[in-house]
C-alpha positions in Angstrom: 108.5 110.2 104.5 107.6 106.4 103.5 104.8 105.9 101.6 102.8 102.6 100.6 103.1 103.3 96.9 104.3 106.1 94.6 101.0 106.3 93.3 97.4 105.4 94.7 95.2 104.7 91.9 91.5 104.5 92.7 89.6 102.1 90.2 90.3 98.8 89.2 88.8 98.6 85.8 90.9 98.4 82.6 92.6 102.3 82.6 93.7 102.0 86.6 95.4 98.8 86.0 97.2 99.6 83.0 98.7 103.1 84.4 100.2 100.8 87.3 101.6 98.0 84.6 102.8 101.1 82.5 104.7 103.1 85.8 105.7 100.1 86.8 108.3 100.1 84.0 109.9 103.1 85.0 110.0 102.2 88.8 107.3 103.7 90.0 104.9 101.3 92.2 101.1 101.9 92.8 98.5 100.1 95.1 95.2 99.7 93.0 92.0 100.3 94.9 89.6 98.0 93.6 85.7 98.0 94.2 85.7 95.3 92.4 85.8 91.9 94.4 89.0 89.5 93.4 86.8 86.8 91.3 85.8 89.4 88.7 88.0 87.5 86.4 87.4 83.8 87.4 84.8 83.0 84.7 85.8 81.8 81.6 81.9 82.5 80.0 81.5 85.5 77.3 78.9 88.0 78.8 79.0 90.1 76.1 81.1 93.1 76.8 83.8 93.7 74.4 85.8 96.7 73.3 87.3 98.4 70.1 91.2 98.6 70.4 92.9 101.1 68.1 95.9 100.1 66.8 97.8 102.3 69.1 96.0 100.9 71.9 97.3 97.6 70.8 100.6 99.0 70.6 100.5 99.9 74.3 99.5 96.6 75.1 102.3 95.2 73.3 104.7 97.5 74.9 103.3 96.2 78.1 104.3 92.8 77.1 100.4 91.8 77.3 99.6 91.4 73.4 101.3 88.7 72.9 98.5 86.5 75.3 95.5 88.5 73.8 96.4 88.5 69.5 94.7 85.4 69.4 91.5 86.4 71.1 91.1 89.5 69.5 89.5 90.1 65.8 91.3 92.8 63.1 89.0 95.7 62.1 89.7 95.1 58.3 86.8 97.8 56.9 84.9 99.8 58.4 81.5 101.0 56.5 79.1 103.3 57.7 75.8 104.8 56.6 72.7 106.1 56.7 69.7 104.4 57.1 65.8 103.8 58.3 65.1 100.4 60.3 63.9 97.9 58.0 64.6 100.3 54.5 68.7 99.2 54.5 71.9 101.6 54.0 71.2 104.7 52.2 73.2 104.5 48.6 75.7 107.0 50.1 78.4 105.8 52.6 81.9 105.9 54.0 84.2 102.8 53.4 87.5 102.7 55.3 90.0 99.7 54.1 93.0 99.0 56.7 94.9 98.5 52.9 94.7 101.9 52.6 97.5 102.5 55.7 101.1 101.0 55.8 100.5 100.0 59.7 98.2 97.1 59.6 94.6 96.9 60.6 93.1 100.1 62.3 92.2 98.1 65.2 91.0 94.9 67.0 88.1 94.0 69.1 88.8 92.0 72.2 86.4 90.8 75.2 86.2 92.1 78.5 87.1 88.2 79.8 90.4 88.6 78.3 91.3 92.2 78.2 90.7 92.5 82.0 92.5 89.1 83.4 95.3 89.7 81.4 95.5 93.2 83.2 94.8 91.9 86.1 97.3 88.8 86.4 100.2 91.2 84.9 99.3 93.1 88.2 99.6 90.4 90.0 102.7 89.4 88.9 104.2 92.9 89.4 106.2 93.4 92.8 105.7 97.1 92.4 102.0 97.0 92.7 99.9 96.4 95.3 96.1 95.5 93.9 93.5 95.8 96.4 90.4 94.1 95.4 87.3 94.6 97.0 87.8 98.4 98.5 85.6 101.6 98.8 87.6 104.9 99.1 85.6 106.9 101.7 88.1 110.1 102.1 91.1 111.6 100.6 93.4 114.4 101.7 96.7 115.9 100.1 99.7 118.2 101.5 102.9 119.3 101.0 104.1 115.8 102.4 102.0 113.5 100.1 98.7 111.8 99.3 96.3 110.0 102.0 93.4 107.6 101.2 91.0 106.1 103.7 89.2 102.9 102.9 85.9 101.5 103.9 87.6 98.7 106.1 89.4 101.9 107.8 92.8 100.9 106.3 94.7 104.1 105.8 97.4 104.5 102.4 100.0 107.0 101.7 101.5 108.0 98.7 102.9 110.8 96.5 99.9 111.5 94.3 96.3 110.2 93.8 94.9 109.2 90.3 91.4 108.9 89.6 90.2 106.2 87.2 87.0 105.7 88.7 84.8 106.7 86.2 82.0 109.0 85.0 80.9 109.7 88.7 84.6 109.9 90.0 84.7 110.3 93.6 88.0 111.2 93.5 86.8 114.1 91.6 83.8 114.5 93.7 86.4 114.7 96.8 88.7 117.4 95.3 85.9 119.5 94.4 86.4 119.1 90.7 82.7 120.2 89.0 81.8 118.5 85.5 80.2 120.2 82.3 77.8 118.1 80.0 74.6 117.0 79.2 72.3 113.9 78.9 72.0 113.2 75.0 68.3 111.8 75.6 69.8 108.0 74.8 70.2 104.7 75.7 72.5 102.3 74.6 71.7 98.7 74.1 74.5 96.3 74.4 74.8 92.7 73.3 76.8 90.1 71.4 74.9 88.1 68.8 76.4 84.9 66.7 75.2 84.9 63.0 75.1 82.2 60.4 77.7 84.4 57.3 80.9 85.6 57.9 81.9 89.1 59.1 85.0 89.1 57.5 86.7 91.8 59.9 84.3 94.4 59.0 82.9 96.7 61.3 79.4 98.7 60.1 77.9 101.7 61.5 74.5 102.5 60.8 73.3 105.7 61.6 69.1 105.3 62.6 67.1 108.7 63.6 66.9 107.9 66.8 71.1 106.8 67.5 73.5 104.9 65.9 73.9 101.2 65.2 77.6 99.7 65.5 78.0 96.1 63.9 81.7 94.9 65.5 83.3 91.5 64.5 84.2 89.3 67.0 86.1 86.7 66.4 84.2 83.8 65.1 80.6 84.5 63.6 79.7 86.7 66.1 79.6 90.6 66.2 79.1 93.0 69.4 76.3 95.3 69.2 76.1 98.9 70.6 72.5 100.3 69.6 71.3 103.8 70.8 67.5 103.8 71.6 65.6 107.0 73.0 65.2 106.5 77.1 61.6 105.4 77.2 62.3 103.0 74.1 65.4 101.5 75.3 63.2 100.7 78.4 60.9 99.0 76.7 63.2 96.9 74.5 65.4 96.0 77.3 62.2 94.6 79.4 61.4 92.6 76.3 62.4 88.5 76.4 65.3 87.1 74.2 63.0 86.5 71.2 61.1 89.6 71.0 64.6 91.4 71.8 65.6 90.3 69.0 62.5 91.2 66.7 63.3 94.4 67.9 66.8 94.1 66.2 66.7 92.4 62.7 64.8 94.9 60.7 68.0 97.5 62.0 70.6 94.9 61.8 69.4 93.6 58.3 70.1 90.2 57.0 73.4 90.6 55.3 75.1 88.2 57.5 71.9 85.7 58.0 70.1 84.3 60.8 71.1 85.8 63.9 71.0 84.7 67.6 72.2 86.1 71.3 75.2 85.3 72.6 75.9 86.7 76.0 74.7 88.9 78.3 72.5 92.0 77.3 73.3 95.5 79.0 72.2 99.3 78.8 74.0 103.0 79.9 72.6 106.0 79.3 74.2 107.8 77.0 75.8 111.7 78.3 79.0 113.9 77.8 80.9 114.7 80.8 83.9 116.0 81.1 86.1 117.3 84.4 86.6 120.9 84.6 90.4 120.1 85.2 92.5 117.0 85.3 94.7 117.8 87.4 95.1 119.0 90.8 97.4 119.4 93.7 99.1 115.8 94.1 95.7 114.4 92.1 95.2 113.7 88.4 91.9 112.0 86.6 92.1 109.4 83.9 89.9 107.9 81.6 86.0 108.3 82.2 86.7 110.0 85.3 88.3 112.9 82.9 85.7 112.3 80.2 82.8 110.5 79.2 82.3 110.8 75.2 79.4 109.5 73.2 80.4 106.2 72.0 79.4 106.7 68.4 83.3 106.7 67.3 84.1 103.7 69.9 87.3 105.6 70.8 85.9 105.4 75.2 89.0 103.4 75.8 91.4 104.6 73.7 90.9 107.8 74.9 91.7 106.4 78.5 94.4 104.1 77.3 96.1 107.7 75.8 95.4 109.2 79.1 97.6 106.6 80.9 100.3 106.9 78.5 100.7 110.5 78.4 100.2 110.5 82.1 103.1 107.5 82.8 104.7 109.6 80.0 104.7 113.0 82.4 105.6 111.5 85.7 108.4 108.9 84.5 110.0 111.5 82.6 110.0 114.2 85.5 111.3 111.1 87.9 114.1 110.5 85.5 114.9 114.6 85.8 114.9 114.4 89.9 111.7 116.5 89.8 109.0 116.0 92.8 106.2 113.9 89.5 103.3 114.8 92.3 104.0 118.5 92.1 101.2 120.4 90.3 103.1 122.5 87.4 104.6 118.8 86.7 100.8 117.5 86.3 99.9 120.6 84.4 102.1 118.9 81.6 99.7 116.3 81.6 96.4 118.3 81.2 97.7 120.6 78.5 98.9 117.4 76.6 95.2 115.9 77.3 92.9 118.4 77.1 92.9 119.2 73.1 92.4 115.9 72.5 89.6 115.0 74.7 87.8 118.4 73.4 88.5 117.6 70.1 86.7 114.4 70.7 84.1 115.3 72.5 82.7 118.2 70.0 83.1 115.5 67.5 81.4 113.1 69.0 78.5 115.6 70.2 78.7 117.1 66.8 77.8 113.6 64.6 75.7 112.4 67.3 73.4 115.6 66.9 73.6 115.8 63.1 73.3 111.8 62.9 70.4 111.2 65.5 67.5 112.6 63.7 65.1 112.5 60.6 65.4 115.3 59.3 65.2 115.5 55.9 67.2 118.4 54.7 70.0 117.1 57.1 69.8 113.2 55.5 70.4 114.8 52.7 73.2 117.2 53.5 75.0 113.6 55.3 74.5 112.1 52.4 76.1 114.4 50.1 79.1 114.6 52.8 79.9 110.8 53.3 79.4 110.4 49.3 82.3 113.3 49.0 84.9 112.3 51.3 84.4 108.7 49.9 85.6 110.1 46.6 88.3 111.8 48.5 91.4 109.2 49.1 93.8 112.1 51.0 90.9 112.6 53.7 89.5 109.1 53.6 93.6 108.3 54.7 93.5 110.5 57.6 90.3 109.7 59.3 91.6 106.4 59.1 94.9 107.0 60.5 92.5 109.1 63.0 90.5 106.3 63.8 93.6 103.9 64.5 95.4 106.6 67.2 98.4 107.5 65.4 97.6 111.3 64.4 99.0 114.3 67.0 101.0 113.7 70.2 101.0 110.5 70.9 102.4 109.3 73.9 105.8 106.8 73.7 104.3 104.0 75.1 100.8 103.9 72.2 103.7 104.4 69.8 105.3 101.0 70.7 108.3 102.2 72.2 109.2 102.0 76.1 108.3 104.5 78.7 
């Protein structure tokens, strides 16, 4: 039977385009179904998104022949320092410090902005005769057989292929569509997100200040200018989001502090509640979920993406190797190979996640204490300090070929 594309991947964000780019390598072709319309990546103007690229992640990208266009847009996480703290009262005398110098590899990671990360993704697609990218498209049904994988748009286009991959976020209607049910729960947050220029130097370090009502991530851009991600409770986020510019910003500098001086917006400002969701199964027949529409974490450990960027490669990973062996890649004991490879992780990172949001997010006296003791301990611990930052930078467990730098 002839389909349109190996693969039909519904979402056009970051992880749908780079599972194309990265099948595409081994001969696999993909249409993208993209809600988004085609001049998501005309403007040249910083809105304020930006993300936290493990080094691994970076090595996909240079694997993909993409980091190359991006190194100079992107900023080295050199340190990373976090604490405790009360807004206005400054970091508790107890705190973690992680120094890239203390790994062989190079800095633990980079911070890029959306503006580049996602035209670069989007021209290599472009550029790629095996994929077809189809901006502007709603997926309104989906059916599977033995024969293949059929998608219906909005415009009442019909595409066939082998398998379906979801990477259409937390509220995945592909998951929605094969009946896949979700476990979580709301964590009672908000987070504020902005970009704000300062007057000092950042000098690639990244700080993480853990308030009683969410965390506080400080993230160098390049340039003097850091992104912000800043956890509010519901009601308060509400309030501080309605505020103008200026009294936004009173809001922020008694948490943000003055260590790197006067400080101003730059970009756009943005909220998402904060919640853990996570897909029953990844997998099913002819359909796997990538990305947020596996698993939503809290983003107090910034590793969202990366978690999707090691979906895609262990994904690509599954189904170019099982091509390469003359196996049907769409059948679902091959997919299976990709959940169990998945699934560890993303629980691992989940009750993490959930597990220092919870212990981090309060006031609690005894616990401030106990976190305090903890953080001043592992600091004095250069063996464990090493492997949460070899952790943090994607290179502990499985990792897929293509986050290790090497070709699918």
């Amino acid at each position: 039977m002839t389909h349109d594309a190996d693969v039909l991947i519904v979402g056009g964000g970051l992880n749908g385009p780079a599972l194309a780019l990265s099948l595409a390598t081994a001969g696999i072709s993909s249409a993208v179904i993209d809600a988004l319309p085609e001049d998501t990546r005309e403007s040249d103007t910083f809105d304020g998104r930006s993300y936290a690229l493990a080094l691994a992640s970076v090595r996909m990208l240079s694997a993909l022949g993409l980091w190359d266009g991006l190194e100079d847009h992107a900023q080295p996480i050199l340190e990373i320092k976090a604490s405790d703290g009360r807004p206005g009262e400054g970091p508790a005398p107890f705190f973690l410090h992680f120094d890239h110098a203390e790994i062989e590899e190079g800095p633990m990671g980079h911070m890029i902005e959306d503006r580049y990360l996602r035209r670069a993704l989007l021209g290599a697609m472009d550029a790629n005769p095996q994929i077809t990218h189809m901006p502007g498209s709603m997926v309104t049904a989906q059916e599977v057989d033995t024969t293949g994988a059929r998608l219906t748009l909005a415009d009442g286009r019909a595409l066939s292929g082998q398998i379906i991959v979801g990477a259409d976020g937390r509220r995945s209607g592909t998951a929605e569509r094969a009946g896949i049910k979700r476990t979580g729960w709301d964590y009672g947050q908000t987070a504020l997100v902005c970009a704000i220029g300062h007057e000092l130097p950042h000098n690639g370090i990244a700080h993480q200040f853990f308030m009683p009502a969410g965390p506080l991530a400080i993230l160098p851009l390049p340039g003097n200018r850091c992104s912000i991600v800043w956890s509010e409770t519901h009601a308060r986020a509400a309030e501080i989001q309605a505020l103008d510019d200026a009294a936004y910003l009173d809001v922020l500098r008694p948490r943000f502090g003055d260590f790197l001086g006067q400080i101003h917006l730059a970009g756009k400002r943005f909220t998402y509640p904060l919640n853990l969701t996570i897909a029953n199964a990844f997998v099913a027949e002819r359909l796997a979920l990538i990305g947020d529409a596996a698993h939503g974490v809290h983003p107090i450990a910034g590793q969202g993406l990366n978690l999707g960027l090691r979906d895609v490669g262990a994904l690509a990973e599954v189904l170019a190797d099982a091509k390469r062996r003359g196996e049907d890649f769409a059948r679902l004991d091959v997919l299976e190979r990709y959940q169990s490879w998945r699934r560890f992780d993303t629980a691992a990172m989940a009750v993490a996640t959930d597990a220092f949001n919870k212990l981090f997010s309060n006031d609690n006296p005894i616990l401030r204490v106990a976190r305090d003791i903890g953080m001043g301990a592992v600091q004095s611990m250069p063996g464990l300090r090493r492997r949460f930052i070899r952790e943090a930078a994607g290179l502990t467990g499985d990792v897929p070929r293509l986050l290790q730098g090497r070709p699918l």
